[in-house]
C-alpha positions as CSV (number, residue, x, y, z in Angstrom):
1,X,68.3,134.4,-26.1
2,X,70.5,137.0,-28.3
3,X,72.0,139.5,-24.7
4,X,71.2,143.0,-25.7
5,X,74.1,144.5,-23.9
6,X,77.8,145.0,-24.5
7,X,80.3,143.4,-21.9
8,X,82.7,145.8,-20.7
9,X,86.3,145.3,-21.6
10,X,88.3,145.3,-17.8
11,X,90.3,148.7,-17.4
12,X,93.8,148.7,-19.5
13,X,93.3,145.2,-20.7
14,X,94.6,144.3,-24.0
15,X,91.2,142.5,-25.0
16,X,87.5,141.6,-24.0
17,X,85.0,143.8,-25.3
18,X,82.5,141.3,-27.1
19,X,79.3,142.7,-28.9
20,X,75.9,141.1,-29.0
21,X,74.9,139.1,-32.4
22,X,72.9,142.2,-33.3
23,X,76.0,145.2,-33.0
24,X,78.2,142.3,-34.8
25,X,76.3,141.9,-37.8
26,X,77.5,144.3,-40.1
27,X,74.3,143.8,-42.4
28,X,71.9,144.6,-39.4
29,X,74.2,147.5,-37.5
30,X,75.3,148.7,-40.9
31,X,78.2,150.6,-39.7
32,X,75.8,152.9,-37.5
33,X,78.3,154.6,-34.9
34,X,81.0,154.2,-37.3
35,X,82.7,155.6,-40.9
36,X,81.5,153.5,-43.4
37,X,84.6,151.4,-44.4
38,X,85.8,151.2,-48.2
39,X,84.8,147.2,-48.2
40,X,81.5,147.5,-47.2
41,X,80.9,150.2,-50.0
42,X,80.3,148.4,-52.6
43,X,76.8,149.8,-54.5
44,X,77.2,152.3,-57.6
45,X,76.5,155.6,-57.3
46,X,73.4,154.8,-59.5
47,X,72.3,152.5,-56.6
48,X,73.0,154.6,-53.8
49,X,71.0,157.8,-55.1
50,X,68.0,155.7,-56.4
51,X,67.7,154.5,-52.6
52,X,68.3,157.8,-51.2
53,X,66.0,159.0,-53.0
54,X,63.3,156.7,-53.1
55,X,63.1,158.0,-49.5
56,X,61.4,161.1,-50.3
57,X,58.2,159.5,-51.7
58,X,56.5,160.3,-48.3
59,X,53.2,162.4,-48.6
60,X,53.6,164.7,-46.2
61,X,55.1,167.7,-49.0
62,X,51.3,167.2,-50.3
63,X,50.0,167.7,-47.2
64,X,52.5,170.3,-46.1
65,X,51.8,171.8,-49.3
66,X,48.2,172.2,-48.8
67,X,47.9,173.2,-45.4
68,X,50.1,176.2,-46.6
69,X,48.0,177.5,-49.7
70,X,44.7,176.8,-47.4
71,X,46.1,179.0,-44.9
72,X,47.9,181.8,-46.8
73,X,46.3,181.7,-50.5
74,X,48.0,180.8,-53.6
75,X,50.5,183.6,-54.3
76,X,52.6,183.1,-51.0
77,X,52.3,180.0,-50.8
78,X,54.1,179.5,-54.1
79,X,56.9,182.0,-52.6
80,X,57.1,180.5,-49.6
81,X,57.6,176.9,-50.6
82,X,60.2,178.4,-53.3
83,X,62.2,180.4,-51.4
84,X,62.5,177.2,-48.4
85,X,63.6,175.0,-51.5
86,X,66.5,177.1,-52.5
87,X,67.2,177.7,-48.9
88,X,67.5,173.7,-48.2
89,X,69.2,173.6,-51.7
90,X,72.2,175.2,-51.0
91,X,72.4,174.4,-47.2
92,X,72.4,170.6,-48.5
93,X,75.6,170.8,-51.1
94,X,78.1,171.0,-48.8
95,X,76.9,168.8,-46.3
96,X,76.2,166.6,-48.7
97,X,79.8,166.5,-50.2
98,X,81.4,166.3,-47.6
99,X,79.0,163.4,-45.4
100,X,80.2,161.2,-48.9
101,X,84.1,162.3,-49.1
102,X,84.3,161.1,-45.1
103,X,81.7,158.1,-45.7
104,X,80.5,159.5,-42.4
105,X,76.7,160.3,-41.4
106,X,74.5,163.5,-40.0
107,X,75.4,162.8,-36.5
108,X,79.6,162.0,-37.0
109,X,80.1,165.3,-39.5
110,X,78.3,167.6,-37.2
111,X,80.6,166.8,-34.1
112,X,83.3,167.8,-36.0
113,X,82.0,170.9,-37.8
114,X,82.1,172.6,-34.4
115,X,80.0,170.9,-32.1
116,X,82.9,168.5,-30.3
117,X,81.7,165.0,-29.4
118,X,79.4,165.8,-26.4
119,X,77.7,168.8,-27.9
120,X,76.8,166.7,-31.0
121,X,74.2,165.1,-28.7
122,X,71.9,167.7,-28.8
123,X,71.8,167.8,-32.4
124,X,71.1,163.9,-32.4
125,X,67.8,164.4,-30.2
126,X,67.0,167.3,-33.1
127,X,67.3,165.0,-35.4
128,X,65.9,162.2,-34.0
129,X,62.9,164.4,-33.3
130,X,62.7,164.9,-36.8
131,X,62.4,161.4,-37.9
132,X,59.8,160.5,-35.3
133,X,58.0,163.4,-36.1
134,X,57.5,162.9,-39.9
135,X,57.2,158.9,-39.2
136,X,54.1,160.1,-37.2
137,X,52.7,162.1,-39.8
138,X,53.7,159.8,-42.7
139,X,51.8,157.4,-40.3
140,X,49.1,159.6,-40.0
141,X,48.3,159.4,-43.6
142,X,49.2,155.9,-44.3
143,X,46.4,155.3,-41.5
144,X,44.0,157.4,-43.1
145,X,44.0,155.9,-46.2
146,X,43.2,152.0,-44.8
147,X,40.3,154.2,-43.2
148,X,39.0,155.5,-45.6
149,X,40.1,152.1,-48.5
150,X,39.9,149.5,-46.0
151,X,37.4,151.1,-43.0
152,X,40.3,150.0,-40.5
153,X,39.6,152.4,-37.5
154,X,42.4,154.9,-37.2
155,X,43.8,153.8,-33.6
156,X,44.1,150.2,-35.3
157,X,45.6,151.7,-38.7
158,X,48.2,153.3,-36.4
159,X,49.5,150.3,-35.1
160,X,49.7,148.5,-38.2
161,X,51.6,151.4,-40.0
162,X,54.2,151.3,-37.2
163,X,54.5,147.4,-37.1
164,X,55.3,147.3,-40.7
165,X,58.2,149.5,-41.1
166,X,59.9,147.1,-38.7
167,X,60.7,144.1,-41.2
168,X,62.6,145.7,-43.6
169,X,64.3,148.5,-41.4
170,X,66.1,146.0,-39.4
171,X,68.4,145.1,-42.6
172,X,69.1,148.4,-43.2
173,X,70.9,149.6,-46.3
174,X,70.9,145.6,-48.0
175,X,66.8,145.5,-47.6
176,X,66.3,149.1,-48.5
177,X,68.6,149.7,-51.5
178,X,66.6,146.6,-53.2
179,X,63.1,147.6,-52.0
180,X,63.6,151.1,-52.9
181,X,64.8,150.6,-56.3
182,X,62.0,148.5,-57.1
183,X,59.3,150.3,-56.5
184,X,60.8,153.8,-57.2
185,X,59.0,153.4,-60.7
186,X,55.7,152.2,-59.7
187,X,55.6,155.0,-57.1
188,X,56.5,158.1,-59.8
189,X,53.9,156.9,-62.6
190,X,51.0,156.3,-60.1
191,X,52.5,160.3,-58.1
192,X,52.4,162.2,-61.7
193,X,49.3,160.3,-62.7
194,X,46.3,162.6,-61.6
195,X,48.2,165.7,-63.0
196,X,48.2,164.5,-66.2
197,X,44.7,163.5,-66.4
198,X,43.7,166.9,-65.0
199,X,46.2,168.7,-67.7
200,X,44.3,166.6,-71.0
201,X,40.7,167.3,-69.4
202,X,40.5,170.1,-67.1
203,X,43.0,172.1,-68.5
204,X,41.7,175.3,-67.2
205,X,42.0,174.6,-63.7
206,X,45.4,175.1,-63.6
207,X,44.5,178.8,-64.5
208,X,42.3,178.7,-61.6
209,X,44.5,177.6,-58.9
210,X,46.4,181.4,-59.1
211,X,43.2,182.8,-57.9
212,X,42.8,179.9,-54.7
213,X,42.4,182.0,-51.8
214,X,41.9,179.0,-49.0
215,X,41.3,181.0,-45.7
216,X,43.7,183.2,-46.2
217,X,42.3,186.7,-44.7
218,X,44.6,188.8,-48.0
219,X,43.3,186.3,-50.6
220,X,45.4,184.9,-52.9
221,X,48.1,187.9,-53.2
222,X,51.1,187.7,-51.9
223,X,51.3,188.6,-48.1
224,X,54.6,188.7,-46.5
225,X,53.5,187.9,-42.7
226,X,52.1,184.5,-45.3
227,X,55.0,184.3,-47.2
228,X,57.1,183.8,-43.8
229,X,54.8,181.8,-42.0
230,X,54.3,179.5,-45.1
231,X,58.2,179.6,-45.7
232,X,58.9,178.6,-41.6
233,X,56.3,175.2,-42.0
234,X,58.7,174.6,-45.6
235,X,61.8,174.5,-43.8
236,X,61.3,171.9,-41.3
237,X,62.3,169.8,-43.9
238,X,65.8,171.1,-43.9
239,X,66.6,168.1,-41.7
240,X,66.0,165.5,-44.4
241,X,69.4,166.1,-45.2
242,X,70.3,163.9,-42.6
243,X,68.3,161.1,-44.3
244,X,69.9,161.5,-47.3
245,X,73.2,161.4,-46.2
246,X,72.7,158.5,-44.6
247,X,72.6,156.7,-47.4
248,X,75.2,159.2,-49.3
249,X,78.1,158.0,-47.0
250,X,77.9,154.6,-48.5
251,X,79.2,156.2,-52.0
252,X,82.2,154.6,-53.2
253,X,85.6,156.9,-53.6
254,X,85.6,159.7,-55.9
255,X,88.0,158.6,-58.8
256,X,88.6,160.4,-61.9
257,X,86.9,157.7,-63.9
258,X,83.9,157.9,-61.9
259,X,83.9,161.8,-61.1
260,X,81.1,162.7,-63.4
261,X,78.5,160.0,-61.9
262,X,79.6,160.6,-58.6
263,X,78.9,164.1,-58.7
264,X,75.7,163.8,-60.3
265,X,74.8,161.2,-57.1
266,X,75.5,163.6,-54.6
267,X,74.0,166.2,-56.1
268,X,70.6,164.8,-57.0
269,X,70.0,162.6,-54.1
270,X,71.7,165.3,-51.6
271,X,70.4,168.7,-52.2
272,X,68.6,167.5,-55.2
273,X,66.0,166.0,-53.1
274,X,64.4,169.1,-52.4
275,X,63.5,169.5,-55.7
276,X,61.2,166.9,-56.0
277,X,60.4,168.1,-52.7
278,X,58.7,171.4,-53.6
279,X,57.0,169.6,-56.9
280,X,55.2,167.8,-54.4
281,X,54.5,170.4,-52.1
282,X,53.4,172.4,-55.2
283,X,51.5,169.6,-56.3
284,X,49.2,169.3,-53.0
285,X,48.7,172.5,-53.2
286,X,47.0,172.5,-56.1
287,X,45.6,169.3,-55.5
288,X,44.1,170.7,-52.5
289,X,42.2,173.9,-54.1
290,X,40.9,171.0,-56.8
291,X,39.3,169.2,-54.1
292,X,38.4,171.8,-51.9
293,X,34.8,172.3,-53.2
294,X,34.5,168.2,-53.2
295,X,35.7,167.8,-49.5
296,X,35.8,171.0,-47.9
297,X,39.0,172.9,-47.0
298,X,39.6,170.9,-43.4
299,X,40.1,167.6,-45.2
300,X,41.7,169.4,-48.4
301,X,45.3,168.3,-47.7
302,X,45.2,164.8,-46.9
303,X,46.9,163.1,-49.5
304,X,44.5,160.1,-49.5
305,X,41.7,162.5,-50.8
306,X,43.4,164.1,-53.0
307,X,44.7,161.0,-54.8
308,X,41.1,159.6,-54.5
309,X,40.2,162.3,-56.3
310,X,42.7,162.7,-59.0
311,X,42.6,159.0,-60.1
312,X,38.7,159.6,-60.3
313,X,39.6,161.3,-63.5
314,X,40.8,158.4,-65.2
315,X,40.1,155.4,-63.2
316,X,37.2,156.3,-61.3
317,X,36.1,152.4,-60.7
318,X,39.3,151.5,-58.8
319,X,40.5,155.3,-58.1
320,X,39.5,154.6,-54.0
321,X,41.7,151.1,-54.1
322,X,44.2,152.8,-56.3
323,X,44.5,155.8,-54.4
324,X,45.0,153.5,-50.8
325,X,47.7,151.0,-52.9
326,X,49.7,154.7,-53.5
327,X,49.8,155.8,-50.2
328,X,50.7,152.6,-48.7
329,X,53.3,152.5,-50.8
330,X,54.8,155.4,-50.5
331,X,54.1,156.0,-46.6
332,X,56.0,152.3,-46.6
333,X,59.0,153.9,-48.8
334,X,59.7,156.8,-46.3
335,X,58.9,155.8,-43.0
336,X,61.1,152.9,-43.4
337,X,64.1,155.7,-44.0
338,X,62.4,157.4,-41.1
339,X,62.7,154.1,-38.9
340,X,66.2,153.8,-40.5
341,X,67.8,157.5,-39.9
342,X,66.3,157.6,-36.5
343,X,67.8,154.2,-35.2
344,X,70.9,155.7,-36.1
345,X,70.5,159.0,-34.3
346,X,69.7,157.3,-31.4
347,X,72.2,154.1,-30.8
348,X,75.2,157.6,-31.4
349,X,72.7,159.7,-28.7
350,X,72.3,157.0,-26.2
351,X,76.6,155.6,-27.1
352,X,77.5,158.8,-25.6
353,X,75.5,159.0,-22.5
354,X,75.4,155.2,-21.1
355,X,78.8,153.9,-22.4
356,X,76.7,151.0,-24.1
357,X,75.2,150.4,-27.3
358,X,73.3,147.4,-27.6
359,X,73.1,147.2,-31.2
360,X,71.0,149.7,-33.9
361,X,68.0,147.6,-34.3
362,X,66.8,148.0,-30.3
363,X,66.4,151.6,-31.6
364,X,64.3,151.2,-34.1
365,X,61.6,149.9,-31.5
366,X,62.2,153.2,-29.3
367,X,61.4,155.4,-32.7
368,X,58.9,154.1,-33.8
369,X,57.4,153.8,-30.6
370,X,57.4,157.3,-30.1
371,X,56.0,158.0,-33.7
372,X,53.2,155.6,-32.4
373,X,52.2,157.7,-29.1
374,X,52.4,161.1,-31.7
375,X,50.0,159.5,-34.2
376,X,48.0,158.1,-31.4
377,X,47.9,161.9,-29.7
378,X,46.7,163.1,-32.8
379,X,49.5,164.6,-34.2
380,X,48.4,165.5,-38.2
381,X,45.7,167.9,-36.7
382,X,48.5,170.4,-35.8
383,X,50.6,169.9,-38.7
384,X,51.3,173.4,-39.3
385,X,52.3,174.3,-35.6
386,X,54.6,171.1,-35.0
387,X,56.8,171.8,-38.1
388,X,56.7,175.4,-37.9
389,X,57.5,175.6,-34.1
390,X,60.1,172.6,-34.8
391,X,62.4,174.7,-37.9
392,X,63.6,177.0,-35.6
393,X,65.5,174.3,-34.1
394,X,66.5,172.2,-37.2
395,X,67.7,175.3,-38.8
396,X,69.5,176.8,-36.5
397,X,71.4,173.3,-36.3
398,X,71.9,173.2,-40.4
399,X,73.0,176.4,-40.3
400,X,75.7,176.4,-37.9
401,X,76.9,173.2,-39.6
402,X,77.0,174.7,-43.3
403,X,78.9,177.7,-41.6
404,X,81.9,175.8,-40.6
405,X,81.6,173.8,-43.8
406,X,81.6,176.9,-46.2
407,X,83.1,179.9,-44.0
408,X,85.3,178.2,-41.2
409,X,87.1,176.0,-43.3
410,X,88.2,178.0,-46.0
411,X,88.8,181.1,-43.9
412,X,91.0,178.5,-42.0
413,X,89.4,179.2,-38.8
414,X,88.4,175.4,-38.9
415,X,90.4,171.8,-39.6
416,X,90.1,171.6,-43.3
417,X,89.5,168.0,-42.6
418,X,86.2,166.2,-40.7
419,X,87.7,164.5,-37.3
420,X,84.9,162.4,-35.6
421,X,86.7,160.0,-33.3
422,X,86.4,160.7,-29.3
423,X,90.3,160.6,-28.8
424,X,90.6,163.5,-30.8
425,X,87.3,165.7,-30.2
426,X,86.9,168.0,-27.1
427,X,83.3,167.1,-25.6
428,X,82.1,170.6,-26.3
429,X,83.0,173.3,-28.9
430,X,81.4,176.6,-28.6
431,X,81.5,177.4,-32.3
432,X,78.4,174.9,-33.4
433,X,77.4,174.2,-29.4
434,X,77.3,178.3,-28.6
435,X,75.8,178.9,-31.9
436,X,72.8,176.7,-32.3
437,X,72.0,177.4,-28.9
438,X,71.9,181.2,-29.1
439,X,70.4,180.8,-32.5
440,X,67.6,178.9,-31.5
441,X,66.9,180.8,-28.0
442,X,66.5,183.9,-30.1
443,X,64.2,182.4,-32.9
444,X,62.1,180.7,-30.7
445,X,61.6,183.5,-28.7
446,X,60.6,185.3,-32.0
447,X,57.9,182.3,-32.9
448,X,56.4,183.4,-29.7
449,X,55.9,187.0,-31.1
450,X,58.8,188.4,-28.8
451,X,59.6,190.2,-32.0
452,X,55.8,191.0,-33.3
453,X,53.8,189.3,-36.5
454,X,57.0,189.4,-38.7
455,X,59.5,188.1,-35.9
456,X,57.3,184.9,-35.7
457,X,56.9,184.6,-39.3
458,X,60.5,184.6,-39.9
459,X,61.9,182.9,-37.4
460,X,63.4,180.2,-39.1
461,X,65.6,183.1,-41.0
462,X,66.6,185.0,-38.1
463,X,67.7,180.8,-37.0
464,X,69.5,180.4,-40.2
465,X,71.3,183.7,-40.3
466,X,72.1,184.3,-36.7
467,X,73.5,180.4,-36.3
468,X,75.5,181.2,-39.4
469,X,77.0,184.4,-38.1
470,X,77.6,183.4,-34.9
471,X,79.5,180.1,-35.8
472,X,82.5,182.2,-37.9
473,X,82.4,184.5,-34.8
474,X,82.7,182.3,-32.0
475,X,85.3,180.3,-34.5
476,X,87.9,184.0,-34.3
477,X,87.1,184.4,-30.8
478,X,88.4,180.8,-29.9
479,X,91.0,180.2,-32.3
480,X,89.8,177.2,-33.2
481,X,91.6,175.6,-30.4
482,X,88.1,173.7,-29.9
483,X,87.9,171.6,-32.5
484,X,90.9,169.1,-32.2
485,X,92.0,167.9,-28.6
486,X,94.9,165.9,-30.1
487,X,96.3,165.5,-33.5
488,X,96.6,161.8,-34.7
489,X,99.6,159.9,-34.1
490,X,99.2,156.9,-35.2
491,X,102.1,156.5,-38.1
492,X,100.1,154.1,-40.7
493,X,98.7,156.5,-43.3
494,X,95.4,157.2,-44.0
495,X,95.8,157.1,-47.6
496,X,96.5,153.8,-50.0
497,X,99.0,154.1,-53.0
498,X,96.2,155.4,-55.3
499,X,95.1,158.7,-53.5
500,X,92.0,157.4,-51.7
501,X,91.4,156.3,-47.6
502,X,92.9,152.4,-47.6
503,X,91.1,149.4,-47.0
504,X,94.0,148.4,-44.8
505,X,93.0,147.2,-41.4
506,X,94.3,147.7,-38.1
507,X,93.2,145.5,-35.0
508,X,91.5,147.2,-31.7
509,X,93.1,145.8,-28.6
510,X,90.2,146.1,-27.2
511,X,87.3,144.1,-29.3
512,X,90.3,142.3,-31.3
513,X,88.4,143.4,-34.6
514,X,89.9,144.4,-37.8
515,X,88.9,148.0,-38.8
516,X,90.2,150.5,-41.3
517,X,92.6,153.0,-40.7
518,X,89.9,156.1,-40.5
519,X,88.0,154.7,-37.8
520,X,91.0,153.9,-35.2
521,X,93.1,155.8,-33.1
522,X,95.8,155.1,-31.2
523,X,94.3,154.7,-27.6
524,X,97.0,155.3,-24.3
525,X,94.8,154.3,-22.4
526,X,95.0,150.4,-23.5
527,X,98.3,151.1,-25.5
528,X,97.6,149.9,-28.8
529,X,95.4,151.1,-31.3
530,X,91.3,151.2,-30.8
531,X,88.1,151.7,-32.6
532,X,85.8,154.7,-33.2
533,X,83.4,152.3,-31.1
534,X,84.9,151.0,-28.3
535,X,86.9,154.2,-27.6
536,X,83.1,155.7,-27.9
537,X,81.8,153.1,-25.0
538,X,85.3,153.1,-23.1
539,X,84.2,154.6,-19.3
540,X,87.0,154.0,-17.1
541,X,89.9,156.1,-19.6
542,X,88.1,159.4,-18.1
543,X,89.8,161.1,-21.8
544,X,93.3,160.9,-20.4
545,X,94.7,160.8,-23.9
546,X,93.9,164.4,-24.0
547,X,95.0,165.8,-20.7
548,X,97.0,168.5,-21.7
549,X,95.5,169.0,-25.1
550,X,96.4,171.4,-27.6
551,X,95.0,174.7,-27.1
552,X,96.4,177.2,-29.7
553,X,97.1,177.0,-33.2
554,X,98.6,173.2,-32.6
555,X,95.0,172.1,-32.5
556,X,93.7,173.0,-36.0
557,X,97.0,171.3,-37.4
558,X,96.1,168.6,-40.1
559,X,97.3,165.5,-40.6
560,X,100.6,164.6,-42.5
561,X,98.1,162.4,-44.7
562,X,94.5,162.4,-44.7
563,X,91.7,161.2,-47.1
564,X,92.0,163.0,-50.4
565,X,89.6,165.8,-52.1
């Protein structure tokens, strides 16, 4: 029987850490604690952005788009889901960028865009949060479709939705590249299908749609208390950054001969999801006031009527068996990035707090787990209060991120470099920490009309701008001294001959493991040089390396030679 524990490496010892088969195998624990070394990056950008995006073919933006034209009309709906998408746009670039220059996920660049290694955990529960969240509601709808196509009770569908997800999440990026890639095509025919039908012979209903009032007490003009409240349900999608930089950070280098497709990778899988994103949300809207009359307003936004009823258009024989096939499909295409992303937030939550990491794949049976007791709680009836109550949180963390990313850095007030290793993080910085935390006090106080009608409506906004004001503040206030504890002084360079971070190894005296030079330090503690991971799990060093750290302008020096632009 596989032991689902790490053993402990004795105090000082030159050697003895050993990992269970799970943690070992790099296909299974696909680098989940760790950067993502040069040798284990071997797809194309193509590759890489087809799965990260194939990722975003959950069903939830139809649903999401629905339930916001059935509540606030069609005229701020359209606004609201617009103005969320640029938002998540241009919060995504530079997270985005920089998760695949470092080759490092959500949860590694946010402890060192101000958070410090500790203060980082919070963000992984937010995050984590996310992933179970949407599971549930991608599960949600994945169960009502074998309802409705396949009369499976929903309690039962649940189950089945969550058991699943588990075969292919447990190979991680090898099983999911090639899934995701395979069915992307199958998925966008059968998604843009019913629009097209309804285009050739109900042109006119298009027309129609700008007059769809839902239950909107203003109608369908624009209302700004609608546009806001529409806007705040949009943006809890600004976490999905996080999934798709979890795939992004398995890019291969930047090189001059592969600039222009490695640009166009980031971009369109990276911030260029939410494009597609608002399509679809767009898309259920509409799909929603063309069922409305058919099904009523309370079951208008679930996807698997709206499908049912779009492929009636064209295929009305097999649209019910059609419409089920889609949204199995697709509910199997996200959740298992869901299951993925979320396995990884939690084996860096639970690293930190417990010293132990018994591999990524135990994980995925706490996530989806959760997702299970949501969906079995009921979660899709209160759609639009879960994600609207949950984007004051998520944003306030994205925008204290972007903040040190676009303001911090450049301004200097921040290490123009990401540092995510233990030995060389304080546990808490006050620039992300301080900010997220006021930032999210204050919105949520709003969402609970501490500020009237319009403070809850914008909420999210008054997360985004206040976490983004405060983080450049706090950032002049402490010198930086927060962000690096100690510089590295290790002597091997981190960069090869041509430019980019080497594939040369160095061994950890502790786990006796070859790793490449950006994920060791040199460790006192053991005296010799250690990984990201066992200096992560390390409990008897008590961070002596970094008694006496730098506090003052030492702290934000960069190294003589880190990875390249």
């Amino acid at each position: 029987m596989t032991e689902i524990v790490d053993k402990e490496a004795p105090p000082a010892s030159t050697g003895g850490r050993t990992y269970n088969n799970w943690a070992q195998n790099d296909t299974l624990e696909d680098y989940s604690l760790r950067y993502a070394p040069k040798s284990f990056r071997r797809w194309t950008p193509y590759v890489v952005a087809t799965t990260a995006l194939g990722g975003i073919a959950y069903l939830a933006d139809f649903a999401i788009g629905g339930s916001i034209a059935i509540s606030n009309g069609f005229s701020s709906a359209m606004v609201a889901i617009l103005a969320a998408a640029v938002v998540i746009f241009l919060t995504g670039i530079p997270i985005s960028y920089y998760s695949a220059k470092y080759s490092i996920d959500m949860d590694l660049l946010t402890r060192g865009a101000g958070f410090g290694y500790l203060g980082s955990t919070l963000t992984s529960v937010i995050y984590a949060s996310f992933t179970f969240i949407f599971f549930a509601l991608e599960g949600s709808i994945m169960a009502q479709a074998l309802e409705l196509g396949l009369h499976i009770p929903l309690a039962v569908g649940y189950l089945i939705c969550s058991l699943i997800i588990l075969p292919l999440v447990i190979y991680g990026m090898t099983a999911l590249s090639k899934m995701q890639v395979w069915t992307q095509p199958v998925w966008l025919v059968l998604m843009v299908a019913p629009f097209v039908s309804i285009a050739i012979q109900e042109p006119d209903k298009f027309s129609q749609f700008t007059h769809f009032a839902g239950n909107s007490p203003t109608g369908s003009g624009i209302s700004m208390l609608g546009v806001g409240a529409g806007a705040g349900v949009a943006l809890s999608l600004i976490a999905q950054i996080g999934e798709q930089v979890d795939y992004l950070r398995f890019m291969p280098d930047k090189t001059p001969e592969n600039a222009g497709k490695w640009w166009g990778a980031v971009l369109s899988a990276g911030p260029g999801w939410v494009v597609l994103g608002a399509a679809k949300q767009i898309g259920g809207a509409f799909l929603a006031f063309y069922i409305a009359g058919s099904v009523g307003l309370s079951k208008a936004n679930e996807p698997i009527q709206q499908y049912v009823h779009g492929f009636k258009t064209f295929a009305a024989p097999v649209a019910l068996g059609l419409a089920t096939f889609f949204v199995i499909l697709s509910q199997i295409k996200i959740n298992s990035t869901n299951a993925y992303s979320g396995s990884l937030s939690w084996s860096n939550f639970f690293s930190r707090l417990t010293h132990r990491h018994p591999g990524r794949v135990v994980y995925i049976f706490l996530n989806v787990g959760i997702a299970l007791a949501l969906m079995e709680g009921g979660v899709f009836g209160f759609l639009n209060t879960v994600l609207g109550f949950y984007s004051n949180v998520a944003i306030a963390w994205i925008g204290a991120v972007v903040a040190d990313l676009v303001i911090n850095k450049p301004l200097k007030l921040s290490p123009s470099y990401i540092e995510f290793k233990r030995a060389h993080l304080y546990n808490f910085n006050p620039v992300g920490f301080g900010s997220i935390l006021i930032a999210s006090a204050v919105s949520i106080a709003a969402y609970f009309e501490a500020f009237g009608d319009y403070g809850k409506a914008y909420s999210p906004f008054i997360a985004l701008f206040l976490a983004m004001a405060l983080s450049p503040l706090f950032a002049v206030l402490t010198k930086g001294r927060y962000y690096i504890a100690r510089v590295d002084d290790l002597e091997e360079p981190l960069l090869g001959t041509d430019g980019l971070p080497s594939a040369a190894t160095l061994t950890c005296t502790v786990c006796t493991t070859d790793f490449e030079r950006p994920d060791v330090a040199n460790c006192t503690f053991h005296s010799g040089a250690i990984c990201s991971l066992c200096c992560s799990l390390e409990k008897n060093c008590h961070d002596s390396c970094k008694t006496g750290a730098a506090t003052g302008p030492v702290a934000l020096a960069t190294p003589t030679v880190r990875s390249a632009d």
